[in-house]
N, C-alpha and C positions, 0 to 999 in steps of 0.2 A: 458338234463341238462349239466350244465360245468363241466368237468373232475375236482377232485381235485389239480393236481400242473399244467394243461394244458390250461388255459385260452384262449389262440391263436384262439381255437375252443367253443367258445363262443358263442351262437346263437343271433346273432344280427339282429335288425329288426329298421330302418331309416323311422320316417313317416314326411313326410316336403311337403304340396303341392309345394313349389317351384321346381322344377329339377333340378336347379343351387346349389341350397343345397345338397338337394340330390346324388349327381354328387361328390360333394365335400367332403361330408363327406364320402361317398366311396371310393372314392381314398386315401380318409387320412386313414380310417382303414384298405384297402386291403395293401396301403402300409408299413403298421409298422406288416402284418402277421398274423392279424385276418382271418380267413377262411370260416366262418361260415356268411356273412356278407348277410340280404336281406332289401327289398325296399320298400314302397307304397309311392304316393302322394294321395291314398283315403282313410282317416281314419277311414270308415265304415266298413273296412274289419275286422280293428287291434285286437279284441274282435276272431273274429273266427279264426285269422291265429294263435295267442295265445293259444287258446284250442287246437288246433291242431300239435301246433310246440314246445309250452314250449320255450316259448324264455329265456334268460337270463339274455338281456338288452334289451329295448324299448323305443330308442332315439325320441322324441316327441313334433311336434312343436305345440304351443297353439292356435293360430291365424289359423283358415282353413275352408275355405268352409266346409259348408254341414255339419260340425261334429268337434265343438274345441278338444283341447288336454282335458279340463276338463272336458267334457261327454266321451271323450274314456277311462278314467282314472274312472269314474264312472261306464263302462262296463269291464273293466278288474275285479274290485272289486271282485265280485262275484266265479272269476276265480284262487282267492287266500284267501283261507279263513281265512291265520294270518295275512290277512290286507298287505303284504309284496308286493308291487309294485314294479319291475323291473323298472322304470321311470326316464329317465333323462331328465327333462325339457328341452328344447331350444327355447329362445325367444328373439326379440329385444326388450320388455318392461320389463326391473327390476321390476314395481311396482307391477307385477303378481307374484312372486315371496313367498309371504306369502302364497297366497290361493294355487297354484300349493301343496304347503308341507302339508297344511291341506286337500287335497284334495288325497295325497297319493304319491306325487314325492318324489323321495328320494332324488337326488340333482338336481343342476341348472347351466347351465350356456348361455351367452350371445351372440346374435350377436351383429356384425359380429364375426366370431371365429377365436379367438384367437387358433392356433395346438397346443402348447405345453400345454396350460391350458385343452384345451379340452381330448387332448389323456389322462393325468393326471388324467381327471376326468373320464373317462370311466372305466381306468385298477380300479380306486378304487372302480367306483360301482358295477363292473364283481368282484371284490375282495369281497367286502360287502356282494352278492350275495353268494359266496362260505361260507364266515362266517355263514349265515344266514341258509345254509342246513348244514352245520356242527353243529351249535347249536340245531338244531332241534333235530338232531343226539343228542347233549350231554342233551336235557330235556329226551329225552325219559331214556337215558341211568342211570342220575339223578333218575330220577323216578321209575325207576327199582330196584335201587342201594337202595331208600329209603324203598322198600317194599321189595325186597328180601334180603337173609341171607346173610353173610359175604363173601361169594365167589364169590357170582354176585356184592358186593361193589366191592373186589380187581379188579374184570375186569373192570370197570368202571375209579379207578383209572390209570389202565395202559391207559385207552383212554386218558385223563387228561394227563397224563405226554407225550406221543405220540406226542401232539400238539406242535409249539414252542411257541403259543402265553401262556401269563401267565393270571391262572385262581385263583380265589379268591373267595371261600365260607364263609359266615359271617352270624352270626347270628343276624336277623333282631333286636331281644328285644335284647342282650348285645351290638352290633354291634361288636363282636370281632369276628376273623380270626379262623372257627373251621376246616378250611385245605387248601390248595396250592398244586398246583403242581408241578412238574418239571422245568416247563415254568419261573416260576413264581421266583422258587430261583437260576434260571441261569441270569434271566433279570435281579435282582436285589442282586445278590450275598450274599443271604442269605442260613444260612442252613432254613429246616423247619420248626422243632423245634423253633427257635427265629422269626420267623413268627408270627404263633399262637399267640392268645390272646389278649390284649387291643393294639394291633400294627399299625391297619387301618393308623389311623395318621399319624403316625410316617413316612410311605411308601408311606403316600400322597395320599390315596384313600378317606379319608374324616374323618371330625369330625365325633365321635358317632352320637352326634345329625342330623346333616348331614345326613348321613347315614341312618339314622331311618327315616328323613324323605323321602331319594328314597324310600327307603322300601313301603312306607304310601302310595308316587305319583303311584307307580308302582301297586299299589292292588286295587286303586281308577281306574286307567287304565285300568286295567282286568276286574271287573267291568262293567266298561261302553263298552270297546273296543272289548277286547278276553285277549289273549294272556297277559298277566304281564312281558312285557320288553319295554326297554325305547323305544322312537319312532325315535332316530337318537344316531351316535357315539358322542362323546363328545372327545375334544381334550384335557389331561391331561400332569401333568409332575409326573413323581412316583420319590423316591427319593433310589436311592442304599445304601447298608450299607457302601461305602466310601462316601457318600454325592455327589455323581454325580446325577444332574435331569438327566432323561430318559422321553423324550416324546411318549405320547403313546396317540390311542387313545382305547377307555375306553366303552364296553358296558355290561351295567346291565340288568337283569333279574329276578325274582320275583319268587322262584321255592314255591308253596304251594301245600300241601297234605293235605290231610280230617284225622282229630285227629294226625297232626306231626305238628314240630316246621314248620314254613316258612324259607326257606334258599333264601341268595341274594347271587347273584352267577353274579360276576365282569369277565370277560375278557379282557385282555389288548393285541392289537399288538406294539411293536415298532416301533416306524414312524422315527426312528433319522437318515435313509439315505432319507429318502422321504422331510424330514426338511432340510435336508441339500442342497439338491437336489432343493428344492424351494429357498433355503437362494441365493444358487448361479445364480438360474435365474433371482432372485430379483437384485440381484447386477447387473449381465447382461444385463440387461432391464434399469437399472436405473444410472448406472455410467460406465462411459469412459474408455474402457480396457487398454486403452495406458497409462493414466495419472494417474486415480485413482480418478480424480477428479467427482462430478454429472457431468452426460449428459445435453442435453438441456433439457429430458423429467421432468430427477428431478428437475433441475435447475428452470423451470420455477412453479411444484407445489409448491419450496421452498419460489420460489417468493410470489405465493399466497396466502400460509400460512402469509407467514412472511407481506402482506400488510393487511388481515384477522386482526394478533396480532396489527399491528398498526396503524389501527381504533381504535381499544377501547384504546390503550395507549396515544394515540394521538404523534407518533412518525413520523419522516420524514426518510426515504428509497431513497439512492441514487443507481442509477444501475449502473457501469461503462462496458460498452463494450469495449475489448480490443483486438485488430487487431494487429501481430507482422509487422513489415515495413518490406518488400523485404526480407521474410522469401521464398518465392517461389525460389526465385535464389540462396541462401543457399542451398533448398531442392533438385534443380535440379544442383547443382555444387559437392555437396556432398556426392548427392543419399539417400534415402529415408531413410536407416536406422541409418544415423547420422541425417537426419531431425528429427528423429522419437526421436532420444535421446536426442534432443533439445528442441523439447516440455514437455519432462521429465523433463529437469533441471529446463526449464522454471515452469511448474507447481509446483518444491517443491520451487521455491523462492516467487511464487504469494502467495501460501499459509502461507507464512511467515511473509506477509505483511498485513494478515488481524487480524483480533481481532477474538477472541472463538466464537460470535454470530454469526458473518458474514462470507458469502459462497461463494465460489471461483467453479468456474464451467469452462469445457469446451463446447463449441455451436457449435465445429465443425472445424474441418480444425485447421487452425493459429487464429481461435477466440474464448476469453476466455471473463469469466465475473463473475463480481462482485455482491453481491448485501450487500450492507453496511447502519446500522440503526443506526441516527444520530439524535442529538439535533437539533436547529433552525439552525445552522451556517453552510451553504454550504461550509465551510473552509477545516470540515472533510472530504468531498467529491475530495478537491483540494489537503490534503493532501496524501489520498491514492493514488491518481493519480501519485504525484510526487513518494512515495516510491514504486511504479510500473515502473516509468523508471525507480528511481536511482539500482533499481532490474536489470535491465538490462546495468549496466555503466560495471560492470566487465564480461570482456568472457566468454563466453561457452566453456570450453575442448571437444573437439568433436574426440575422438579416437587419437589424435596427432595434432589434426587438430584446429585453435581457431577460432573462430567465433563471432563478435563484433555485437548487435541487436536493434532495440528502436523498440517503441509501438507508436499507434495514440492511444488515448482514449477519446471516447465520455461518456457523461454524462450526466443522466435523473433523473429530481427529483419526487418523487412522496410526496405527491399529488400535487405537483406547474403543472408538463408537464402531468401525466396522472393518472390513478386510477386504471387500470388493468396490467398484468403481459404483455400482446401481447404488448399491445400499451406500454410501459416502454421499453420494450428490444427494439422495432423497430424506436423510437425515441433517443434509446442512439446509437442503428447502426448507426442511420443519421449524429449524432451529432460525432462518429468515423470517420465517412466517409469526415466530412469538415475536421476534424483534419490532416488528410493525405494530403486533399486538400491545406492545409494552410501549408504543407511544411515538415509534420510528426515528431516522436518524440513532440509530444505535446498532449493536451487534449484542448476540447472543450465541454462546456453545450448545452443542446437541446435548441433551439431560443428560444422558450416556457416559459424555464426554467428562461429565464430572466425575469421573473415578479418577483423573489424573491429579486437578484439585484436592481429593481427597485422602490420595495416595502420598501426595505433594507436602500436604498435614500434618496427617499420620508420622511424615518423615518428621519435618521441625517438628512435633511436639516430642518424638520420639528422643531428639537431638538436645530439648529444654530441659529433660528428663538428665540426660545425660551431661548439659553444659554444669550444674550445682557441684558436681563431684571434679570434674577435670577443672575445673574456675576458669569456666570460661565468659564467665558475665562479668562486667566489669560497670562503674562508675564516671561519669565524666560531669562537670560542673561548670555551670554555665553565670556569670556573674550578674548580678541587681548592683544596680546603682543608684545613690539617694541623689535625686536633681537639686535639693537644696543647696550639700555638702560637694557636689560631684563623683564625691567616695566611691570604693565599693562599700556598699552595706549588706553583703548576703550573697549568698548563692543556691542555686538547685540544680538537684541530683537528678542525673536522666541517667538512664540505664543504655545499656551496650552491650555487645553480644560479638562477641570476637570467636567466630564459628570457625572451626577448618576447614577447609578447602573453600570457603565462601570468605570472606575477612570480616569487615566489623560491617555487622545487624544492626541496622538501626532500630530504633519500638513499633513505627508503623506498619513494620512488615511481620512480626513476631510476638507483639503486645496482645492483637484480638486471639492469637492462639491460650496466652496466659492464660484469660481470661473465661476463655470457653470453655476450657481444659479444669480450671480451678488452682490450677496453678500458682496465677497471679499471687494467692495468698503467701506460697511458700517464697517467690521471689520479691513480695512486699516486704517482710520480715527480716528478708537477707541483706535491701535496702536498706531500711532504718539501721540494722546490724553495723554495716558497712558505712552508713554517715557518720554515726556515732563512733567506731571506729576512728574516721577522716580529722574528727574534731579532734578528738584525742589530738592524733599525731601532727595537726597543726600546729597545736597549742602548745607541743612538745619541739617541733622544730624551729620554734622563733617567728612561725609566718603569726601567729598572735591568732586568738578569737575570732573564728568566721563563723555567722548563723549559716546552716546548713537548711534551706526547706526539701523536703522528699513527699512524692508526690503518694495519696492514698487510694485501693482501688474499696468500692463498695461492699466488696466481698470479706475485704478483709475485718468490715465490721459487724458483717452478717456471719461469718464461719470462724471467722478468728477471735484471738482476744488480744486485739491492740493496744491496749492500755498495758497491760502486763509485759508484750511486746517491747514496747519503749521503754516500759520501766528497768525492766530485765537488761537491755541494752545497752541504756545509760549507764548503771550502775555497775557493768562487764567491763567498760571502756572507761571508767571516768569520766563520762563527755558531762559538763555542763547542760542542765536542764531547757536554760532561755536561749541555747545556740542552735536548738532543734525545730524544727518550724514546720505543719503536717499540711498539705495542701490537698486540698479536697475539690471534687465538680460539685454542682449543684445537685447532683443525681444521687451520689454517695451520701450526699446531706437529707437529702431527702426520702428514701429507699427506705431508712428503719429512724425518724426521726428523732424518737424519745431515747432511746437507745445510746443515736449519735452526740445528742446532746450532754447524757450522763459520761458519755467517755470524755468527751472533749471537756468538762468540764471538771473533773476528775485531773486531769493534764494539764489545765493551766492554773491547776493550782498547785503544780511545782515547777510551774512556770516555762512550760513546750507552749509556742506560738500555734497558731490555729488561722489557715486564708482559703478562700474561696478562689478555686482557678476556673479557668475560661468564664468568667463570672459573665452574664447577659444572653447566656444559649440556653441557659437552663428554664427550670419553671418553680423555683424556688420563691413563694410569697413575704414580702417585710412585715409579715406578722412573725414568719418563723426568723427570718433575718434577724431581729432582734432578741429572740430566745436563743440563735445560736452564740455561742461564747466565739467569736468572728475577730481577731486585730487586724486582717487585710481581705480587700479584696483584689483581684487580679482582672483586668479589662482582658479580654480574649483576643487574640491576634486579628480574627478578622473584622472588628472593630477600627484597630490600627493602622491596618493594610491602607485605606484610602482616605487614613483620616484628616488627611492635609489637602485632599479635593474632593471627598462627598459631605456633602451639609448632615447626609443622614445620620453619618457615622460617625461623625464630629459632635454631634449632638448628643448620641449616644454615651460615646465615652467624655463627654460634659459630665453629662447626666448623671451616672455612673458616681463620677466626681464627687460632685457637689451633695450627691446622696451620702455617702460615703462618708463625707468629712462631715455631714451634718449628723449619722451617728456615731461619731467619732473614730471611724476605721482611716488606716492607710489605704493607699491606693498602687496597686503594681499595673503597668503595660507593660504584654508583653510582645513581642516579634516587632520591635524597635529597628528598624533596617535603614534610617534616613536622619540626616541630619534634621530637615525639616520637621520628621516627625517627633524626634527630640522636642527641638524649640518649641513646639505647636503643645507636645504636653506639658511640656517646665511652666510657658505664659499659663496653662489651666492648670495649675497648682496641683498636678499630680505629684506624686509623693516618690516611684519608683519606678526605673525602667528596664528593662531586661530586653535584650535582644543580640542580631549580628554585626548592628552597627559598633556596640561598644567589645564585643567579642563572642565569639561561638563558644559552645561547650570546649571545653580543656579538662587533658587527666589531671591528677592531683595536682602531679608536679607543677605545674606550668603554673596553674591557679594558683598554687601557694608564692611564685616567683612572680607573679603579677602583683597580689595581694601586699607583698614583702616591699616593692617596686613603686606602690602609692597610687598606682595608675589611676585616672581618673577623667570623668568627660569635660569636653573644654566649657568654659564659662560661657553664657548668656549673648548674643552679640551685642544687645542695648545694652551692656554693661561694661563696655568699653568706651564709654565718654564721648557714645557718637550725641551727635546733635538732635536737640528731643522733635524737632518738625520732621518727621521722614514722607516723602513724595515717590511712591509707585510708579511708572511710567511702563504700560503695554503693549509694543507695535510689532506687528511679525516685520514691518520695513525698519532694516538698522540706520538708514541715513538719518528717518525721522526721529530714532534712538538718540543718537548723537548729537541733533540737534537741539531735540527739548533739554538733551543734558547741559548742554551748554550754556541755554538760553535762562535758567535754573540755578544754576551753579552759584552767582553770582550771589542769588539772595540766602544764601546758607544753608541751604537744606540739604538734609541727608536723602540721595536722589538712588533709586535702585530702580535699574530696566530688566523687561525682560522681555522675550523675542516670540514667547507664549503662554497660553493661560497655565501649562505645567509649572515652565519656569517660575513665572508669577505668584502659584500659589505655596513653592518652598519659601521664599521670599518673604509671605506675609506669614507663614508659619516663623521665620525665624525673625524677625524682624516686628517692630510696633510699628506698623503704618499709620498713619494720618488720612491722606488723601490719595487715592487711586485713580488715576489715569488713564482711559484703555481706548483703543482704536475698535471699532463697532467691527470691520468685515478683515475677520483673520482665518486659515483655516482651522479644520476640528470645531471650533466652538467662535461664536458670535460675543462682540462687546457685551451686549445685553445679557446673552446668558449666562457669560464670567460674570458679570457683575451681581446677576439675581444668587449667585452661589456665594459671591465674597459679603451678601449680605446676611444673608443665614449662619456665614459660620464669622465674621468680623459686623455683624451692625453698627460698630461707633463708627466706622469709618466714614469718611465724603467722597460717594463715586462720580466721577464723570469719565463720559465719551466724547472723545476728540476724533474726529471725523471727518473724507471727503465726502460718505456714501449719506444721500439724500434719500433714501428711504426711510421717511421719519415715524412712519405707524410704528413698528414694533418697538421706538427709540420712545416715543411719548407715552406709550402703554408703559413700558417699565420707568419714566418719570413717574405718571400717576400712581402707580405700584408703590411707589418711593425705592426701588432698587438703583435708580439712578435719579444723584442728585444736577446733575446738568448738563446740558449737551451743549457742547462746541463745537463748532465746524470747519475745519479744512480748505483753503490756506489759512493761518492766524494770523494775527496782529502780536509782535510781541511785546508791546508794552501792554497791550490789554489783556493779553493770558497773564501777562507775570501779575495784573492785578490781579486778575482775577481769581487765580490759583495761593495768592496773597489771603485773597478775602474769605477762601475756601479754609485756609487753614483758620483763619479768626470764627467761623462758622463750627469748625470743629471745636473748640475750645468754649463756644458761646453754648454749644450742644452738651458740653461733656458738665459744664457747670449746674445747665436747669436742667440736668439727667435725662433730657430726651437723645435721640438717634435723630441723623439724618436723614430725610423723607418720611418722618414719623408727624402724625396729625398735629395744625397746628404751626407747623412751621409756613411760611410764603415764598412757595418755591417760584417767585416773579421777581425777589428781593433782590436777586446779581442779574447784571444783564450778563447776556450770553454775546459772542465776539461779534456774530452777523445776526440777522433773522431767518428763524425758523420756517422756510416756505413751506 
């Protein structure tokens, strides 16, 4: 039999007809130190080598010729007469698993075998084993204790406290505690004393009733079986007297004598490094050492669960697979263990981007994944996508080192692309895999997955179909204003979509359907309809004569007949012909040219206006420019967006301009949002402006009570009687602000600071500068390079840098450039700045005479001295 503390030497006996099991499970026990280890594949033997050897353990396959595991477990029987089988099942069928335990196994486990579950489960039935001749040990000793005098108790008790596990006598009828032993109030840091009595509870061995009724199972047991103890451990938590659980596991026993009370006699061992011990394989097994994040194995039962919960919720599961870009060349330029700290970082930012429900996992290598639970709108899916790059816009710190990253991300919907956890992940791989294809840093849906898109369609066009009859499209007008007059002079009709259950549509989400659909035609028609209409009833309620322009799609002059359109219209409403104004892309102009021409020209000769919108994206050539019958052109928003700090786009819409006016057309900008950008196009003699800054689209009403109202953009700021020398000053330090103002003031100039090159450049948008002033080392942008920009889009003007920083290369390259006209240097002199900024302005006026520019060929830029010398 097994030694008490020596286990190693354990009589082990493997019956498996296979040899490859066999084989296997021998070498897993010789190698962890068992000594005692023997063999059969013929299970007829197991019965006589048992009587003869007293085995300890008897590993036991079910499945085997000539003689299963449950007729050799029927011949052991006999062999043990407290029913006590040595038996550890081993089977590849779980569903044998009940009858094996009724039939006398003590535990179970599976093929194929898992080593660290199985050795686990051996040491504990070799452990069980030893419990099991120790208890035997303590009934007899029990039993003795109960019949003999008080000296054969005390030695019984010192067996009891000898043990470390803790032991627990109770009385069956009160169920209270009538002793404990040593075990028992070290386990649970109790004295003895406060043990005893109605405490069961309280220590988490069981309610009274509870307890009475093990008692009950256990005598019913005896009874029928033998022995009155339970038929397996039970896994418990006991509770300390500081409130710490303690898991333990838990075996009862039934001790009964002829005319004595029945005593139940509990044993507990502590399992809390065995728990532990499993806690960390669990996590080993289950999540990614490096990140923290689930592995693939949890990752994907999380999957399953979570598509399990929504079926019955009826919820949509988006999967995102995420692939880092050119993380390899990172990994192999930096070496593994700053690759290794990368995917760290990376992992606490993913996890920052998802919501408490949804699970961030690592799959392996540089691929991560998502799985996120969503309402109907595949939007959520594109959201998290984006805050997974925008997760990646800011560097990695990598030991000193910084490291810039994007991500490709594929995306799978379920139930749209698939309905199982495999096919979900390997269709969102795919759907990564284009992403990278298509140029990386972006995300892609599984092909699949477009039936939702498509479905999505089908619904809005279905719904466009349906808005003409319930009116639900609506009208809203957005006002043009003449920069000359400050007036309004006009307005356009943008379309609206006042959807149920969704509120108002704007065109970019429901226009390309018009249009794919064919639509657009019937809803173009219903426009002009509807403006001509509007004029009407303007011109009917005292708001007076507003031109209306409405915007034209291509189609409607390829499949329609727009001319007849508008005619028909007009003359339905009584709208006035010249209040009508048709706005067309370059693309519409050009699609059926000779066509377009004959309509439009047809139309202004009963006098409907005719303008070119988003004018400069298209690819329309001024050969046809000028056969089109054209009165406006409209500059395109993203021209204007940065046209008060890109030279380019300043240029452009120059350009534009002076093209423009030289064939004699008007001029519209439109997406006008800045005061700046006003002044900047009124000084270039654009003609109209349209935007949010003078007002957003308004329904009728409003517009006609504006229109009624006179509203108007404010005047010019040089048109307020400021002083004609205006002096720039640019310092991100306000003290120096303040000072140059002061030091300035004096001689009458009109003095404007700013704190940066932003502020700076509304400034000279709104304002006629003279002479600019800037400090070389600001952040964002350098003196010199404000300046090379304020030459391109202001030439007349006289730049200089006023400077402590002594790095004069890049400051004399933009002298020689002529972007700057002189450098000064930090501390000044103030009587020699004020001349000299004196002499700057006489310089400008001597330039603006013989028509040249500042640092243009020709000039002698030696002629002012500078405050100090240049070293």
């Amino acid at each position: 039999m097994i030694g008490q503390n020596d286990i190693s030497h354990a009589r082990i006996l493997i019956v498996d007809d296979q040899p490859v099991n066999v084989e296997l499970l021998e070498y897993l026990l010789n190698s962890t130190g068992y000594k005692a280890v023997s063999s059969t594949t013929d299970p007829r033997v197991v019965a006589g080598w048992h009587a003869e050897h007293r085995y300890d353990l008897i590993i036991l396959d079910l499945q085997m010729p000539g003689m299963s595991g449950f007729e050799v477990m029927e011949a052991l029987k006999p062999l043990e007469p407290d029913g006590w089988l040595p038996v550890l099942v081993v089977t590849a069928q779980p569903d044998h698993k009940m009858r094996a335990f009724e039939t006398g196994a003590r535990d179970f486990i599976s093929k194929p075998f898992d080593p660290v579950e199985t050795l686990m489960r051996i040491r504990n039935m070799l452990e069980m084993r030893l419990l099991h001749a120790r208890e035997r040990s303590y009934n007899a000793r029990l039993e003795q204790t109960v019949r003999e005098r008080t000296a054969e108790l005390q030695r019984f008790r010192s067996a009891m406290d000898a043990t470390a596990d803790a032991i627990f006598l109770l009385d069956t009828a009160s169920a209270e505690l009538v002793d404990v032993n040593d075990g028992a109030c070290r386990m649970l840091a109790y004295p003895r004393a406060e043990m005893l009595g109605p405490n069961a509870s309280r220590i988490g061995l069981g309610a009274p009733d509870a307890l009475r009724k093990q008692a009950e199972r256990l005598a019913d047991y005896a009874a029928a079986v033998g022995p009155a103890r339970s038929p397996e451990l039970a896994e418990v938590e006991l509770m300390r007297r500081d409130l710490i659980a303690v898991p333990v596991e838990l075996y009862w026993q039934l001790l009964q004598r002829p005319g004595q009370p029945s005593v139940l006699l509990g044993v507990a061992r502590d399992i809390s490094e065995r728990r532990q011990a499993e806690e960390l394989l669990q996590r080993m097994a289950h999540y990614d050492s490096l990140t923290g994040l689930p592995n693939r194995t949890l990752f994907f039962k999380t999957l399953g669960d979570t598509i399990a919960l929504a079926q019955d919720k009826a919820w949509r599961i988006a999967v995102l697979f995420i692939g880092l870009d050119r993380f390899k060349g990172i990994n192999d330029s930096l070496g593994t263990g700053r690759g290794d700290d990368l995917l760290r970082q990376f992992s606490n930012r993913l996890v920052q981007c998802v919501r408490i429900r949804d699970t961030a996992g690592r799959l392996g290598g540089d691929e991560f994944a998502l799985i996120l639970t969503m309402g109907r709108d595949q939007q959520d899916a594109v959201n998290a996508a984006n805050e997974v790059r925008e997760a990646l816009r800011q560097p990695f710190e990598l030991d000193g080192q910084q490291a810039a990253l994007s991500a490709s991300i594929g995306i799978a919907m379920y139930p749209d692309d698939a309905t199982d956890p495999e096919t979900l992940v390997k269709y969102a791989d795919a759907a990564m895999s284009r992403a990278k294809q298509a140029g990386r840093d972006g995300y892609r849906f599984f092909t699949a997955g477009m039936n939702v898109q498509v479905l999505a369609r089908l619904d809005m066009e279905l719904a466009l179909r349906r808005a003409f009859d319930n009116r639900e499209l609506l009208l809203h007008y957005q006002p043009k204003v003449n920069l000359h007059t400050g007036a309004i002079a006009g307005v356009e009709s943008l379309l609206r979509w006042q959807r149920p259950g969704f509120g108002l549509v704007y065109p970019a989400e429901f226009v390309p359907v018009l249009e794919d659909t064919g639509l657009v035609v019937r809803v173009g028609n219903w426009i002009i309809d509807t403006a001509c209409r509007q004029i009407a009833a303007w011109l009917a309620d005292g708001t007076g004569p507003v031109r209306v322009a409405v915007n034209v799609a291509s189609r409607q002059f390829v499949e329609g007949d727009l001319e007849q359109v508008v005619r028909e219209a007009l003359a339905r409403h009584q709208a006035p012909a010249e209040l009508l104004e048709l706005e067309l892309t370059e693309t519409a102009l050009m699609s059926n040219a000779e066509r377009t021409i004959t309509v439009l020209k047809n139309l202004k000769a009963i006098g409907v206006k005719a303008a070119i919108d988003d004018f400069g994206t298209g690819y329309s050539s001024l050969a046809y420019l000028q056969r089109f019958p054209i009165d406006k052109l409209k500059i395109d928003i993203a021209f204007v967006r940065e046209i008060t700090t890109n030279p380019n786009d300043a240029a452009i819409a120059l350009a534009i301009i002076n093209m423009a006016h030289s064939l004699k057309l008007q001029v519209i900008a439109e997406g006008v949002e800045t005061r700046a950008q006003l002044e900047y196009l009124r000084r270039s003699r654009c003609d109209e402006i349209q935007g949010y800054f003078f007002s957003p689209p308004l329904p009728p009403e409003e517009l006609g009570r504006m229109v009624q109202a006179g509203h108007s953009v404010p005047p010019a700021p040089d048109t307020r009687g400021e002083p004609a020398r205006t002096l720039l000053i640019v310092d991100d330090d306000v003290n120096v602000l303040a000072s140059l103002h002061r030091l300035f003031r004096r001689d009458g100039y009109q003095i404007l600071t700013a704190a940066t090159p932003t502020e700076a450049f509304e400034l000279l948008a709104m304002h006629a500068v003279q002479v600019v002033m800037c400090d070389q080392r600001m952040p964002v942008m350098s003196g010199t390079e404000f300046l090379s920009k304020v030459k391109e889009m202001y030439p007349e003007t006289i730049r200089i840098i006023l400077s402590g920083y002594t790095g004069l290369e890049a400051v004399l390259d933009s002298i020689n450039r002529g972007a700057i006209y002189r450098f000064y240097t930090k501390p000044w002199d103030d009587t020699q700045l004020r001349d000299n900024i004196r002499l700057a302005f006489h310089h400008y006026w001597l330039m603006q005479g013989s028509g040249r520019r500042a640092g243009e060929p020709g000039e002698d830029v030696t002629a002012l001295p500078a405050l100090q010398d240049v070293k």
